[in-house]
C-alpha positions, 0 to 999 in steps of 0.5 A, spaced: 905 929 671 898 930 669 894 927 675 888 924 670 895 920 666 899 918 673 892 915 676 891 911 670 899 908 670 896 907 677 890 903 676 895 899 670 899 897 675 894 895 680 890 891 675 896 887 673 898 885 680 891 883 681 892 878 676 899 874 678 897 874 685 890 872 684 884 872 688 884 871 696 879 867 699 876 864 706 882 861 708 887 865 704 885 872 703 888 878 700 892 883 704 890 890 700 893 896 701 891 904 700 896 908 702 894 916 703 898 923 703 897 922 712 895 916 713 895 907 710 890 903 711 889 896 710 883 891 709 883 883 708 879 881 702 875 874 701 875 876 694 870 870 692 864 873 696 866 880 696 867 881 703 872 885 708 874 880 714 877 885 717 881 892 716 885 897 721 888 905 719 892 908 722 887 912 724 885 908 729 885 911 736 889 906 738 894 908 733 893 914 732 895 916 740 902 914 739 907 921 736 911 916 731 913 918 724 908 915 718 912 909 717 912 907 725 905 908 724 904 903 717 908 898 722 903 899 728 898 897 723 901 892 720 902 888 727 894 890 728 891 887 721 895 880 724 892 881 730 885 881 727 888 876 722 890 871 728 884 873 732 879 870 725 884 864 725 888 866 719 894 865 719 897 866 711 895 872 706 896 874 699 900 881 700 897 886 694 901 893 695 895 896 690 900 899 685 905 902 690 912 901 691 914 896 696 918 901 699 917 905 706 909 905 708 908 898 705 914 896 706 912 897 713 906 895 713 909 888 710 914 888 716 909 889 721 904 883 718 909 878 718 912 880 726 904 879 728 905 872 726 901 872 718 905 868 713 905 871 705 
């Protein structure tokens, strides 16, 4: 597939899952994803100020240490973006998976959120 046509299905994609989930505020932001080839990453978004509360990777050192596969990996990270949730006071999100398929990383990701304590 050509990689300009796969982008923009992509950006497509995501546009249209911005618009149903909406925007994230104060009390309930939004949990955005962006996955890479080796590595996730995962920001909490106050969308009506335009600013990030908080954001974890995997390639965090603490994360980074452990020898697991990419999907333990989005779980740890998971459960380290709940952390920081809980640590600000937030307790429920609006999950946004950026466009990919809620399957394997994201999935994870998701998994590790609601393990740490955050509710969406």
């Amino acid at each position: 597939m050509n990689p300009k046509v796969k982008s923009l299905r992509r950006q497509n994609i995501r546009f249209r899952i911005r618009r149903r989930i909406g925007v994230g505020t104060a009390q309930k932001p939004r949990l955005s994803v962006f996955r890479s080839n080796t590595d996730i990453y995962v920001q909490l978004i106050d969308d009506e100020r335009g600013q990030t509360l908080a954001s974890a990777s995997s390639k965090e050192k603490s994360i980074a240490a452990h020898k697991a596969t990419k999907s333990e990996k989005s779980k740890l990270v998971g459960e380290a973006i709940a952390q920081k949730a809980a640590d600000l006071g937030i307790k429920s999100v609006v999950f946004d998976r950026g466009g990919y398929l809620y399957h394997g990383r994201v999935k994870s990701v998701a998994d590790g959120a609601r393990q740490g304590g955050l509710e969406f």
